[in-house]
C-alpha positions as CSV (number, residue, x, y, z in Angstrom):
1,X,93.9,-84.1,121.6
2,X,94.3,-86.7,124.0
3,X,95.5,-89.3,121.8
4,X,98.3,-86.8,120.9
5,X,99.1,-86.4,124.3
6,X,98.8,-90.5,124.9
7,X,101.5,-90.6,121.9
8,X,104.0,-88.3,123.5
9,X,103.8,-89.8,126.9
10,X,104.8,-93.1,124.9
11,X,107.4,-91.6,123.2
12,X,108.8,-90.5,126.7
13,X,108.5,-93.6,128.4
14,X,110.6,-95.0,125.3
15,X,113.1,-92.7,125.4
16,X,113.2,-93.9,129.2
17,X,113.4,-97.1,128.5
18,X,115.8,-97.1,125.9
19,X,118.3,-94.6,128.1
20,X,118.5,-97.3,130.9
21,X,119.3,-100.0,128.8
22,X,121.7,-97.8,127.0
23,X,123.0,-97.2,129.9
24,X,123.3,-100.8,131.8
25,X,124.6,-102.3,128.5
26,X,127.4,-99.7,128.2
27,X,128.5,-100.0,131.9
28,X,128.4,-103.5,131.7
29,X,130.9,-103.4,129.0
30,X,133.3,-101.1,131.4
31,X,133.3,-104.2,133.5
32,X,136.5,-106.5,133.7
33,X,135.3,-109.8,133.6
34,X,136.6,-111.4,137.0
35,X,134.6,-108.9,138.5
36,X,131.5,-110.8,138.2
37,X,132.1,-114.1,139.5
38,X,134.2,-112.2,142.2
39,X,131.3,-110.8,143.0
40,X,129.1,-113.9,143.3
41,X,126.8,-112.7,140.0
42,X,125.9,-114.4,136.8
43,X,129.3,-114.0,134.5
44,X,130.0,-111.2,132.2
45,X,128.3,-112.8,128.4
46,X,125.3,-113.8,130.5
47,X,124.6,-109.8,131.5
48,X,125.6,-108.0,128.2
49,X,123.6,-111.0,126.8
50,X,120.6,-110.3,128.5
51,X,121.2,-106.3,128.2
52,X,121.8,-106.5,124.7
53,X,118.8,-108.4,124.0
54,X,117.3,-106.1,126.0
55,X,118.3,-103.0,124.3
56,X,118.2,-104.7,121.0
57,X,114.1,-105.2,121.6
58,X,113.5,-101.9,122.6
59,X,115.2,-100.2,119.8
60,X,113.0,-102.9,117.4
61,X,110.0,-102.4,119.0
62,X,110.5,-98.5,119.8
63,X,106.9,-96.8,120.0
64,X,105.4,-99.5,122.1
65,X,107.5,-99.0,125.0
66,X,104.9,-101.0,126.9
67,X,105.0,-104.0,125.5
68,X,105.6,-107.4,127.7
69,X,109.3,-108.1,126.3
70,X,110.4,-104.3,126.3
71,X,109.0,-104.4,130.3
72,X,111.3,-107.8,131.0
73,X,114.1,-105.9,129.5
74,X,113.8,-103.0,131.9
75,X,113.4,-105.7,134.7
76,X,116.5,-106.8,133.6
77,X,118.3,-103.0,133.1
78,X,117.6,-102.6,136.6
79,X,118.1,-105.5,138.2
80,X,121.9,-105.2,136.8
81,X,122.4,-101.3,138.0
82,X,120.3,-102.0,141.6
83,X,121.9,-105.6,142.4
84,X,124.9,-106.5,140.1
85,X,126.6,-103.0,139.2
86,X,127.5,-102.0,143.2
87,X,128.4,-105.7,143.5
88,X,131.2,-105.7,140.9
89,X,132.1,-102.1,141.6
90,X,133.2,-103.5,144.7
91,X,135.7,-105.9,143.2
92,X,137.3,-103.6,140.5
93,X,134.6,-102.6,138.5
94,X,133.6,-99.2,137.3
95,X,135.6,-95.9,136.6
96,X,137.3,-96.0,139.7
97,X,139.3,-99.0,139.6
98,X,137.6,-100.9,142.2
99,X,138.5,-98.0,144.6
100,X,137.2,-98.9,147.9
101,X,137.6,-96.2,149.3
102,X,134.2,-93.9,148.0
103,X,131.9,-92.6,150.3
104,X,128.1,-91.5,149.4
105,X,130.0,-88.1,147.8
106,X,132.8,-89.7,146.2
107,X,136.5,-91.2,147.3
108,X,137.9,-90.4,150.9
């Protein structure tokens, strides 16, 4: 019973895992490309590089979600949406348009 349980929580963590770097890589796509250096962050093929990797290993290596690379890639998911992506938003990227204007509940 508890390795069941063990299994499940694996499978979660995966599913984790795999949604944030789904998620990075996607929105670092959305991202013009002068936004980056703008920004004063690595340039555009480094990040979906690394994100794609990233995602790429953790689809590979799915049911061992805590393996060393699959934890460096969710280093690197997170560094991008904690550090780069409200860097670049600033200076057109994102949904918005680079709309400065946003407050915490959305634009003013």
């Amino acid at each position: 019973m508890f390795g069941d349980f063990q299994s499940w929580i694996l499978i979660l963590l995966g599913i984790g895992a795999l949604g944030l770097k789904g998620y990075a890589f996607i929105d670092a796509l959305r991202v013009p490309t002068q936004a980056f250096p703008a920004a004063g962050k690595w340039s555009k093929p480094i990040w979906l590089s690394i994100l794609g990797v990233a995602l790429l290993v953790e689809i590979a290596l799915f049911p061992t979600p805590l393996f060393f690379v699959n934890l460096l890639g969710v280093v690197g998911a997170a560094v991008y949406l904690v550090d780069v992506r409200p860097a670049v938003r600033q200076f057109g990227g994102g949904r918005r348009n680079g709309n400065t204007h946003d407050g915490p509940y959305g634009p003013w």
